[in-house]
BAFI-362075 format. One record per residue (C-alpha): residue number from 1; x, y, z. Coordinates in steps of 0.1 Angstrom, whole numbers, plus 5000, padded with zeros to 4 digits. Layout:
N
SITE  num    px    py    pz
SITE  NUM     X     Y     Z
...
This chain:
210
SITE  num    px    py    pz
SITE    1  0668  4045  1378
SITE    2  0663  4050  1338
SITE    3  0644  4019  1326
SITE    4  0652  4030  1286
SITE    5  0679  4043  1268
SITE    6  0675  4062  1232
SITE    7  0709  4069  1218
SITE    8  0719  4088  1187
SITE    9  0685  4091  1172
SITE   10  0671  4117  1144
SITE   11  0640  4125  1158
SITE   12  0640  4156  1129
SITE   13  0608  4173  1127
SITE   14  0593  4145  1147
SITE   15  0555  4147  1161
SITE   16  0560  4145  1195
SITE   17  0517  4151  1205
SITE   18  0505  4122  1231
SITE   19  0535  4102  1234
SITE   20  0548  4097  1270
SITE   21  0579  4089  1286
SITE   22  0593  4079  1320
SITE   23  0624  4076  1332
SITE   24  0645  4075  1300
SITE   25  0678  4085  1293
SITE   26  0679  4108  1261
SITE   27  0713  4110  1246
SITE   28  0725  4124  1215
SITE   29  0694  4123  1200
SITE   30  0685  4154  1175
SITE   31  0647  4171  1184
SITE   32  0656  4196  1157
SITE   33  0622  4210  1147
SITE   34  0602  4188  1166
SITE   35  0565  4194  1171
SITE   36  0539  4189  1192
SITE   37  0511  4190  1222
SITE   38  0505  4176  1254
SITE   39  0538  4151  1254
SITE   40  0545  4138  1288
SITE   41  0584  4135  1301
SITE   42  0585  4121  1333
SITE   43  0619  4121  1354
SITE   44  0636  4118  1321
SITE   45  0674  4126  1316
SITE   46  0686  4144  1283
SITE   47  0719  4149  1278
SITE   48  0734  4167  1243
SITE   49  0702  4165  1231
SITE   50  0689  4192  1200
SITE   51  0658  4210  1208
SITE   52  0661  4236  1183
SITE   53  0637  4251  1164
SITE   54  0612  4230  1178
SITE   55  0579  4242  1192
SITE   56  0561  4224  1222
SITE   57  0526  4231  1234
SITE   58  0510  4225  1266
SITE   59  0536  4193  1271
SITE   60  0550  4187  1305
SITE   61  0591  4179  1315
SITE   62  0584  4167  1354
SITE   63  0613  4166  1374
SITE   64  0637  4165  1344
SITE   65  0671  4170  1339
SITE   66  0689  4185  1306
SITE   67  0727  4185  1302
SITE   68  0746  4202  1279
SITE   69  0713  4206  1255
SITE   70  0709  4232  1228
SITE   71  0675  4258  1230
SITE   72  0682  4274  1202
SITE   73  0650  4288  1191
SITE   74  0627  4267  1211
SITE   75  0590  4279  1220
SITE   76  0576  4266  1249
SITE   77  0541  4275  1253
SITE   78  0519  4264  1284
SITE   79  0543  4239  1297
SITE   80  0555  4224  1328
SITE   81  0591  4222  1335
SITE   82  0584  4215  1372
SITE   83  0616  4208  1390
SITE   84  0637  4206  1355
SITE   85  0676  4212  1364
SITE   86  0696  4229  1336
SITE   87  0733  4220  1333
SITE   88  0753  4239  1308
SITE   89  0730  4242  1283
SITE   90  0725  4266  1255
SITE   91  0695  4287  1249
SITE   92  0696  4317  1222
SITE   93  0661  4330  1214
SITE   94  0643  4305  1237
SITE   95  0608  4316  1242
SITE   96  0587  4302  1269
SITE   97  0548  4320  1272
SITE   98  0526  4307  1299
SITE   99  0534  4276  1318
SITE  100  0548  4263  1349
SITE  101  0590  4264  1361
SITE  102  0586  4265  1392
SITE  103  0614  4249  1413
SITE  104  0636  4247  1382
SITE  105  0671  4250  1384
SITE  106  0687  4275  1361
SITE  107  0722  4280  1381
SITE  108  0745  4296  1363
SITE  109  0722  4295  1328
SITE  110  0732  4318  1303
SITE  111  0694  4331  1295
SITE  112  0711  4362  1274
SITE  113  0680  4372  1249
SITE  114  0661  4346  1260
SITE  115  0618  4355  1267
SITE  116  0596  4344  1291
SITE  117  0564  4359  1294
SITE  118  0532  4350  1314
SITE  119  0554  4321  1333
SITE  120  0555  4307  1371
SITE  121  0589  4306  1380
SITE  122  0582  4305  1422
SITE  123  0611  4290  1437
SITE  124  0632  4288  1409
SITE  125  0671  4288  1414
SITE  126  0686  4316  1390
SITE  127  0717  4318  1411
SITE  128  0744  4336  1390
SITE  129  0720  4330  1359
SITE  130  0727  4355  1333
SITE  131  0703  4371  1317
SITE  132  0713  4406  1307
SITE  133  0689  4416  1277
SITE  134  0665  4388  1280
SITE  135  0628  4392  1287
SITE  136  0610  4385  1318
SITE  137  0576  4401  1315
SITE  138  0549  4390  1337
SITE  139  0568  4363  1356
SITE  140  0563  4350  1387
SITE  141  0593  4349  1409
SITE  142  0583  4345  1439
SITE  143  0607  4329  1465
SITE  144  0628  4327  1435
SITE  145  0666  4323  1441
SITE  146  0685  4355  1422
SITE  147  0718  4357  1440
SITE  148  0746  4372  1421
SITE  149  0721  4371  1385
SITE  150  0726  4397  1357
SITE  151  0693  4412  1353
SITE  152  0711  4440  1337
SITE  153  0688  4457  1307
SITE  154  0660  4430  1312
SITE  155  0623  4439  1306
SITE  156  0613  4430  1336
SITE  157  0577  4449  1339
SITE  158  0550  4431  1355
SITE  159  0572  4406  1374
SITE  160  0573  4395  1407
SITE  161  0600  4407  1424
SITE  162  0599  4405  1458
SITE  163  0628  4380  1458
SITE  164  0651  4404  1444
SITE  165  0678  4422  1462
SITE  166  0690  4450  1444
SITE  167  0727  4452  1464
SITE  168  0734  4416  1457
SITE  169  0716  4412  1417
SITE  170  0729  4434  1386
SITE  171  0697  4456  1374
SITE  172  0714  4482  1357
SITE  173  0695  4496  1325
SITE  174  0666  4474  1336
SITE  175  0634  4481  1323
SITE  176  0607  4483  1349
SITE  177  0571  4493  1362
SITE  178  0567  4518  1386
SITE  179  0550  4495  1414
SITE  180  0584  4475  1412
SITE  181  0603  4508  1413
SITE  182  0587  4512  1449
SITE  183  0592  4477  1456
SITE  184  0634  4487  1447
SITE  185  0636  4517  1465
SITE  186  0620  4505  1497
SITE  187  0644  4473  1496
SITE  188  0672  4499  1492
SITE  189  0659  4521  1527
SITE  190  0644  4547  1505
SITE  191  0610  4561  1522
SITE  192  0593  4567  1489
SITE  193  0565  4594  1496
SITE  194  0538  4615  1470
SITE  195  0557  4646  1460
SITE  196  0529  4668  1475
SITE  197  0533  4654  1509
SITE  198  0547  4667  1541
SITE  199  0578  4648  1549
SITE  200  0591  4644  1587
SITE  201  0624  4636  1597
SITE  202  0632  4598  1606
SITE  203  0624  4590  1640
SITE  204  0601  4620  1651
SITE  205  0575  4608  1670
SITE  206  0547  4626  1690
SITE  207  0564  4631  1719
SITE  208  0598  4647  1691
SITE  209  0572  4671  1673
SITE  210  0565  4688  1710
C-alpha cells in the first residue's frame, strides 16, 4: 500500500543522487533530464511519468512498476530494475549498459531501437516484446520468457540464448555469433559437424555399420 503520493511535479533536470523512496505513487510527474547516482526506488508505482533524457547511474527500481511512462532517451547504467513490470510504456533510444533486470516484465514492450548491453535479464518476461532492430549485446537471458518476440534484425552477439526457440520467436536478419548459430541450428534438429568430418547416417549404430 503506497504510503505517499507526488502528483504533477517538475522534477526538470532534478538531482536525483542518494535520495530514497518507498512505496510511493509517482504520477504525472516530469523526470525530464533528471540526473543522478545510487537513488533507491523501492516498490514504487510510476504512472505517466517523463524519464526522458535523463541519465541514472548505479540507482536501483526494486520491484517497481511503470505505466504508461516515456524512455525516451534514457541511459541506465549499472542499475537494478529487479522485478520492475512495464505497462505500455514508451522507450525510443533507451540505453541500459550493465545492471540487473532480472525478472522484469517487458510483455508486449515495444523495445524497437532500444540497447542493452552487458545486462542480466535471467527470467525476464519479453513475451510478444518487440524488439526488431534494437540491441541486445552481451545479455543474459537465461530462463528468459521470449514467446512470440520480434528479435527480427537485433544484434544479438554474445547473448544468452538458450531460452530462445527459433520456431516460436522472429530472428530473421538477426545478427549473431557463431557459438549461438550452433546453439540455433541444434534447437532446430540440425546435427552441426566440422566440414572435414566423416558424417554417418542417423541411427547407425555398431551393430548397423556391420
Amino acid at each position: 500500500m503506497a504510503e505517499q503520493t507526488i502528483s504533477d511535479e517538475d522534477w526538470d533536470s532534478r538531482d536525483l543522487t542518494g535520495e530514497r523512496f518507498e512505496q510511493v505513487v509517482f504520477s504525472d510527474v516530469d523526470l525530464t533530464e533528471a540526473t543522478g547516482q545510487g537513488a533507491v526506488f523501492s516498490e514504487c508505482v510510476f504512472r505517466r511519468v517523463r524519464f526522458n533524457a535523463s541519465t541514472h547511474v548505479t540507482a536501483a527500481f526494486l520491484n517497481c512498476k511503470f505505466v504508461r511512462c516515456s524512455f525516451f532517451d534514457a541511459t541506465f547504467t549499472e542499475c537494478k530494475v529487479v522485478g520492475g513490470t512495464f505497462e505500455q510504456c514508451e522507450f525510443p533510444l533507451l540505453k541500459v549498459e550493465g545492471g540487473d533486470w532480472s525478472f522484469a516484465g517487458l510483455r508486449d514492450a515495444d523495445l524497437r531501437g532500444a540497447s542493452f548491453t552487458g545486462v542480466r535479464m535471467r527470467e525476464a518476461d519479453l513475451t510478444g516484446a518487440r524488439c526488431s532492430g534494437a540491441t541486445l549485446r552481451d545479455v543474459d537471458l537465461s530462463g528468459a520468457t521470449l514467446h512470440r518476440a520480434d528479435l527480427s534484425e537485433c544484434d544479438l552477439r554474445g547473448s544468452d540464448l538458450t531460452s530462445l526457440d527459433p520456431l516460436d520467436t522472429t530472428i530473421k536478419d538477426a545478427v549473431i555469433d557463431v557459438t549461438q548459430a550452433v546453439l540455433i541450428a541444434t534447437a532446430l534438429g540440425l546435427r552441426v559437424r566440422d566440414p572435414r568430418e566423416e558424417v554417418g547416417k542417423p541411427g547407425r549404430g555398431a551393430a548397423g555399420a556391420r
